[in-house]
Every structure is written in structure tokens, then in C-alpha cells.
C-alpha positions in Angstrom: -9.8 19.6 5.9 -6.3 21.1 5.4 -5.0 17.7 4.7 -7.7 17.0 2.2 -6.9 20.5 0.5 -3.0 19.9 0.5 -3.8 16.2 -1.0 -5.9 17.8 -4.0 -3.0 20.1 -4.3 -0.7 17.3 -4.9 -2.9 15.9 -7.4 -3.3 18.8 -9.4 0.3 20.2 -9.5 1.8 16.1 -10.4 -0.9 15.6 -12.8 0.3 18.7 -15.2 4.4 17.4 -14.4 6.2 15.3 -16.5 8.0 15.9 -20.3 4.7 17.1 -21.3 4.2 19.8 -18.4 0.7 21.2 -18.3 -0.1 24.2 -16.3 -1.8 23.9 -13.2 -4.9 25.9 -14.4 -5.2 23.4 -17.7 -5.3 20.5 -15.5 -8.1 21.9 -13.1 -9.8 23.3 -16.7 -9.8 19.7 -18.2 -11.0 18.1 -14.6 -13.7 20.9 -15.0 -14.8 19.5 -18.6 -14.5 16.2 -17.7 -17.2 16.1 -15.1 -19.3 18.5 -16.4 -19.2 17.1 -19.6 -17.8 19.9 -21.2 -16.0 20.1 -24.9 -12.6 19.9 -24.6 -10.4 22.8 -26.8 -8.5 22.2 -29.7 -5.3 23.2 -27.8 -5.8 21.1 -25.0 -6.7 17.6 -26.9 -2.9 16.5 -26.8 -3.1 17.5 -22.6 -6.5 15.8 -22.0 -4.8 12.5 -23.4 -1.8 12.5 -21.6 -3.8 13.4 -18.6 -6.5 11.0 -18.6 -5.3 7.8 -20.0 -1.6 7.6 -19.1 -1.1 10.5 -16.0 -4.5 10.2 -13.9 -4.5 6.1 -13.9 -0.7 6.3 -12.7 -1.8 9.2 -10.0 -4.7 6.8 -9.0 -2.7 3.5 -9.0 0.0 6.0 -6.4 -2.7 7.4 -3.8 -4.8 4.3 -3.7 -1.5 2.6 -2.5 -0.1 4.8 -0.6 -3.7 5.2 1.6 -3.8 1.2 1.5 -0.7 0.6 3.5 -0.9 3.6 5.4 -4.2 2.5 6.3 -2.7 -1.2 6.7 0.7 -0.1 8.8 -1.9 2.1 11.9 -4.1 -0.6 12.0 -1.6 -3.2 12.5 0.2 -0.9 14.7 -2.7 -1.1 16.7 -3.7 -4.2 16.5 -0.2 -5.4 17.7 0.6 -2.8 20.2 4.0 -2.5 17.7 4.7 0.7 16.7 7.5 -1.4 14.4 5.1 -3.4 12.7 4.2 -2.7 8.8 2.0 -4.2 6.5 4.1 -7.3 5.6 4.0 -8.8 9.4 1.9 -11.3 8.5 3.5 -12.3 5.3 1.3 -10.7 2.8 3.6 -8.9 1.1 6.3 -11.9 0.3 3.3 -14.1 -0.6 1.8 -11.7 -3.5 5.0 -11.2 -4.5 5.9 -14.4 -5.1 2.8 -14.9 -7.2 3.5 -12.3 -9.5 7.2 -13.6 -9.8 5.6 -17.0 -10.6 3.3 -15.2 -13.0 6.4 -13.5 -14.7 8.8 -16.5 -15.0 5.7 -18.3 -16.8 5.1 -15.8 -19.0 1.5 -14.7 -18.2 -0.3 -11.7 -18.8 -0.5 -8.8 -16.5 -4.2 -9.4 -16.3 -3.2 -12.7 -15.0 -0.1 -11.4 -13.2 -2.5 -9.0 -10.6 -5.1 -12.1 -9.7 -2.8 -14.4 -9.5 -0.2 -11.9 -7.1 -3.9 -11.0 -4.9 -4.9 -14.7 -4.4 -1.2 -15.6 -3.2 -1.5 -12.7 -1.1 -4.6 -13.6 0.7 -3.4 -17.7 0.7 -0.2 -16.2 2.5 -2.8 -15.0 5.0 -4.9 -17.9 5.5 -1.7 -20.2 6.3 -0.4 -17.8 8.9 -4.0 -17.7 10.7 -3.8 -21.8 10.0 -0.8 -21.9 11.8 -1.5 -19.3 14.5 -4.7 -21.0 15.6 -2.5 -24.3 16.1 -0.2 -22.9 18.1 -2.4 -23.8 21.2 -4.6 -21.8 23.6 -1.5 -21.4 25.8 0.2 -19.2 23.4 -0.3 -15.2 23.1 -2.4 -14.8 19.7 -0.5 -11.9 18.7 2.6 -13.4 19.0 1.8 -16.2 17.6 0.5 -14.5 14.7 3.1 -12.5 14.3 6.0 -15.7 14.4 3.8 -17.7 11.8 4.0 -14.5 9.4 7.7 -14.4 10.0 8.2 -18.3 9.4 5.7 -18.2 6.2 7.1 -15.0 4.9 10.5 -16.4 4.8 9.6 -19.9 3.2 8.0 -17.6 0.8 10.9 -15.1 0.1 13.2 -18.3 -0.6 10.6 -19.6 -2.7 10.8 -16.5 -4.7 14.8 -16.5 -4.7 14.1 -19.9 -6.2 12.1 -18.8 -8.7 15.3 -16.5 -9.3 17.7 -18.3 -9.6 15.4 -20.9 -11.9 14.7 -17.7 -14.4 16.5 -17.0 -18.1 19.1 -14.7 -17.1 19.0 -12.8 -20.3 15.2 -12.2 -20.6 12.9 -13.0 -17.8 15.0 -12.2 -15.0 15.8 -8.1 -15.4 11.7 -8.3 -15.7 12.0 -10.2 -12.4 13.9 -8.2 -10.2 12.7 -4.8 -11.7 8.8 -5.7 -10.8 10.5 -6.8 -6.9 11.4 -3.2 -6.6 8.0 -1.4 -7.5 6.5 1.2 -9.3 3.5 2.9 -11.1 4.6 2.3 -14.9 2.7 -0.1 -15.4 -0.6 0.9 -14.1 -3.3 1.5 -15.9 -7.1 1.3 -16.1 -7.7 -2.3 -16.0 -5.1 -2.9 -13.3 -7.3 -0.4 -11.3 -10.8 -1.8 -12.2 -9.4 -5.1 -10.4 -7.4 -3.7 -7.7 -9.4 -0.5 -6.8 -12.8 -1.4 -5.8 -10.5 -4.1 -3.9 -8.7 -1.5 -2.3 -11.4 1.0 -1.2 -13.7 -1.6 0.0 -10.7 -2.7 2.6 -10.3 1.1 3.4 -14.1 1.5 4.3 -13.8 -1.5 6.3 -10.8 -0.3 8.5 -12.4 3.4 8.5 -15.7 1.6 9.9 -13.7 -0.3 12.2 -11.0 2.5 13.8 -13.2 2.6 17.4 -12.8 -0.8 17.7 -9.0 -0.6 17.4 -8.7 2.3 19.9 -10.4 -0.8 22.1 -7.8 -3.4 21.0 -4.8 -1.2 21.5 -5.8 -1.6 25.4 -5.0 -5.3 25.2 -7.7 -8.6 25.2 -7.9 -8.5 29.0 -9.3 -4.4 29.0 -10.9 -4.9 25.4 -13.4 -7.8 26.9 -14.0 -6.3 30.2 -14.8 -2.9 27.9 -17.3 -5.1 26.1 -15.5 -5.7 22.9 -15.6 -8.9 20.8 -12.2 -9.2 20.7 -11.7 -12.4 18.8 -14.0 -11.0 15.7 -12.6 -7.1 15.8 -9.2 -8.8 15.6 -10.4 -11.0 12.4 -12.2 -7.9 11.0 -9.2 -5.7 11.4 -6.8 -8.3 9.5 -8.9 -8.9 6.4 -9.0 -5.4 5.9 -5.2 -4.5 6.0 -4.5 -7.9 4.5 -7.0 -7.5 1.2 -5.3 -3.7 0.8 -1.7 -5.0 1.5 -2.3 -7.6 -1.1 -4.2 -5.8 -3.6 -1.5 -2.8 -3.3 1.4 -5.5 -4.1 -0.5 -7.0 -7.1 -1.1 -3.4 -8.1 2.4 -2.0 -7.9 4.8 -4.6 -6.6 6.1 -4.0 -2.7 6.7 -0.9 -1.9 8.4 -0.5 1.6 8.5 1.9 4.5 5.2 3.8 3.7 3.6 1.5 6.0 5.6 1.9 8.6 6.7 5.3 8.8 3.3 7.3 7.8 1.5 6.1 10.8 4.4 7.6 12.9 3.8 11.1 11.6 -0.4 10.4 11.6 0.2 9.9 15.2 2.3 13.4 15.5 0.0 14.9 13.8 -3.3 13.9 14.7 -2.4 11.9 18.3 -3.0 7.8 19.5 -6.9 8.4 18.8 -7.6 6.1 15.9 -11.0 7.6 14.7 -8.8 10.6 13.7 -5.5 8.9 13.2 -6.9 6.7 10.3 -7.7 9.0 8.0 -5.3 11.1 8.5 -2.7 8.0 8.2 -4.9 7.5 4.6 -4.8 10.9 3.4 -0.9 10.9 4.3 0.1 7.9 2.7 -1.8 8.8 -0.4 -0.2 12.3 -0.7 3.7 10.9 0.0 3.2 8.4 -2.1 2.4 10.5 -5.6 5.0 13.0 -4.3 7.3 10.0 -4.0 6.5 9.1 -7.6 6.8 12.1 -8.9 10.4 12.0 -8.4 10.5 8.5 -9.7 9.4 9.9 -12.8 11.8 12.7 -13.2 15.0 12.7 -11.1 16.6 10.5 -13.9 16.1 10.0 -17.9 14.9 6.3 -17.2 12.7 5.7 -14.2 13.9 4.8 -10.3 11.9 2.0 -9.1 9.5 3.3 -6.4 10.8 0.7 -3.6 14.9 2.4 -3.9 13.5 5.9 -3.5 10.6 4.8 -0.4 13.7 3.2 1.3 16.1 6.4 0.6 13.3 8.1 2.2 11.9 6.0 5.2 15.1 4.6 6.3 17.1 7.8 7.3 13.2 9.7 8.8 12.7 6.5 10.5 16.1 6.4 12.4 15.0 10.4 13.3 11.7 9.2 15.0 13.8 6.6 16.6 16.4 9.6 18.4 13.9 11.9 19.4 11.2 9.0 20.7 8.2 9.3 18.0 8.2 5.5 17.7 6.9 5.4 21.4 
């Protein structure tokens, strides 16, 4: 409950920041109006339209991925019996971003941009499990998963450094390599009609299924004699971090570390018990990741990609956990 209260807190204070400020109280006043219907003030209009169509779809577009990889990094985590594994193990990440890169250098909408980045995303996925289930019966699934992300996510990565390389210099490349770094500036509410039901029903899936990882962080061997289907909790568990890695990337571009670090400080927090850990890793990640933006949006006149300041951020924590043992 105090987690929920400090994450409507963080709504509420980033939603009034920005060039425009609006006072705390105005923002929870025009929230008010807004679901009761209410008519909004003549010295409010300019406030309730910054707030709902360009600050509240950007806040959205923020939690909903910072929750999805959150979600996506302790359920791998789990899964994996890796406390080093993120979101992108499986290749996900490289995959949807490729797509949208492809999408860019042709010139497509942004419409087109987010399908075409999710169904990349999810292919990435499929040709990893392909190639994992041929790897033999003699071979450790995990592992094997985990190499085939590795080989796929590189071939991808070079694809996209193809891609690159192939791109107008002048034009089409800046557009390139700033969308590789993240970020919320380009959210808005048909981005999240496509990617948020996406998003939430992957969340719901991985909340419904957070016992059944408690029983797969005991390994196959405990899991079956425990009376879990391992095979199908392991399948279950993937699709769900895999359709909110991917709909996260097609949403905002990759965005690094959350996945990886939030879990750590879930699991400090709220201990190695998944039914609790979950949400707690969902409500985290949603909460760092607007704070995180807020900063992108005003630490400099023109806007820090989201990825430079999650790195600044994750890499020097990260290497903390490491000293003192939190990774363990």
C-alpha cells in the first residue's frame, strides 16, 4: 500500500512539471473533473490540455514500461535462476529494435513503425525457442535458451548496424540512432491504444503466474517432484515477459537497466517470494521510470534520450549491489 501511495505521488507531482508547471492541487482538481465529469474552469482550460493530451499519454507510455520490464527482468530472473538476466536474454529487445530501424530507414509511419517493431519482437522469440528445442534433449533448456538468444540477438544487432551503415547520413540516420536510445516524446494515445492493452494483458499474465515461478526458481528436478508442469509454466512465463519486452520496445525504443536492476531492489525490499516480489518489482519499475523521465524532460533545454540517463543510473547502483552482495 505504501508503494501504491508513493507511485500516485509520482504521478501527481510529474504530471503538473514541465515549462508549463501546474500545482499539484490543479492536477489532482482536473483528475477530479475528469472522472466525475465535472466542468473544467476557465483558468484551468490551457492546464487540462497540456495535461491530458501531451503530459498524461507521456506519464502512461513511462509507467506502463517501466512495470513491463520490471515485471519482465523478476520473472526471467526466476525463471533462469540469473539474478544477471534482463529482459533482452532472449533477444527480444535487438529483434523489435531492428524492426523499427527497418521501419525508419523505409520511411513508414509510426503507426506502422510500433506493429512492425512488436511482430519483429515476438519473431525474435519464436526463432530462439526454434532453435532451443533443436538443440537436443541432452542439452540444459535454460541454457540453451539462453545461448540461442545470445546468437539471434547478435545476428540481429548486426543486422541493425547494417541497416546503419545503409541509411542517408544527412536525414534518416540522426532519426536512426536517436530512436536506438529511447524515450517518451513520441508517445501518445494511439501508440498506447496498440501497445497498452498489449502490455497489461502480459502483466496480468505474469501476476497470475508468480506462484508458479516461486516453483520454477527450485529447478525442473524439485518443480516436477512439487507437482508443477514445468515445461508449460516455463512457456507461460516467456510469452508474458516476451509480449511486454516487445511491446515496451515498440512503444519507446530500448530502454536498459530497469529490467535488471529493479528486481534487485524488489527483492530487498519485499524478499525471494515472488507473489509479493512481482508487484512490488511492477509498481517499482513504473515509479523509476517516470522519475527517470522527468529528468529527461528537464535537466537540459533539448531532451536526454531515456536509455543515456537509465544507464547513468543502473550502471554505477548496479556495481553497488554487486560490493555489498544484493545480486545474490
Amino acid at each position: 500500500m505504501l508503494l501504491a501511495g508513493l507511485f500516485v505521488l509520482v504521478i501527481v507531482i510529474s504530471a503538473g512539471l514541465g515549462r508549463f508547471f501546474i500545482a499539484p492541487q490543479a492536477v489532482v482538481r482536473l483528475f477530479w473533473l475528469r472522472l466525475t465529469g465535472g466542468i473544467v474552469p476557465n483558468e484551468l482550460a490551457q492546464a487540462s490540455l497540456v495535461l491530458f493530451h501531451i503530459r498524461l499519454p507521456r506519464l502512461a507510455g513511462a509507467a506502463l514500461a517501466g512495470s513491463a520490464l520490471a515485471a519482465s527482468g523478476a520473472a526471467y530472473q526466476g525463471l533462469f535462476r540469473n539474478p544477471l538476466v534482463s529482459p533482452d536474454v532472449l533477444g527480444v529487445t535487438a529483434g523489435a529494435a531492428f524492426g523499427a530501424v527497418l521501419s525508419l530507414f523505409w520511411g513508414l509511419s509510426p503507426l506502422m513503425l510500433i506493429l512492425i517493431s512488436f511482430s519483429f519482437g515476438l519473431g525474435t522469440a519464436l526463432l530462439v525457442g526454434f532453435l532451443a528445442q533443436k538443440a537436443g534433449a541432452n542439452t540444459d533448456s535454460n541454457l540453451a535458451l539462453v545461448l540461442a538468444g545470445i546468437m539471434v540477438g547478435s545476428l540481429v544487432s548486426s543486422a541493425t548496424s547494417l541497416i546503419k551503415l545503409l541509411a542517408d547520413p544527412n536525414n534518416v540516420l540522426p532519426a536512426l540512432t536517436y530512436w536506438l536510445m529511447g524515450g517518451f516524446s513520441a508517445v501518445k494515445e494511439v501508440s498506447l491504444f496498440i501497445t497498452g492493452p498489449i502490455i497489461l494483458a502480459a502483466l496480468l499474465l505474469l501476476f497470475a503466474l508468480r506462484w508458479r515461478i516461486n516453483i520454477l526458481t527450485m529447478g525442473e528436478e524439485e518443480a516436477r517432484t512439487l507437482g508443477g508442469r514445468v515445461a508449460l509454466s516455463r512457456t507461460l512465463v516467456i510469452i508474458g515477459a516476451t509480449l511486454a519486452t516487445a511491446a515496451t520496445v515498440a512503444l519507446c525504443g530500448p530502454v536498459g537497466w530497469v529490467g535488471l536492476v529493479i528486481p534487485h531492489f524488489a527483492r530487498m525490499t519485499a524478499g525471494s517470494d515472488y507473489r509479493l516480489l512481482l508487484p512490488v518489482s511492477i509498481l517499482m519499475g513504473a515509479a523509476f521510470l517516470v522519475v527517470v523521465d522527468d529528468f529527461s524532460r528537464l535537466l537540459a533545454a533539448s531532451e536526454i534520450p531515456i536509455g543515456i540517463l537509465t544507464s547513468f543510473v543502473g550502471v554505477p547502483v548496479f556495481l553497488a549491489l554487486i560490493r555489498r552482495g544484493g545480486t545474490k
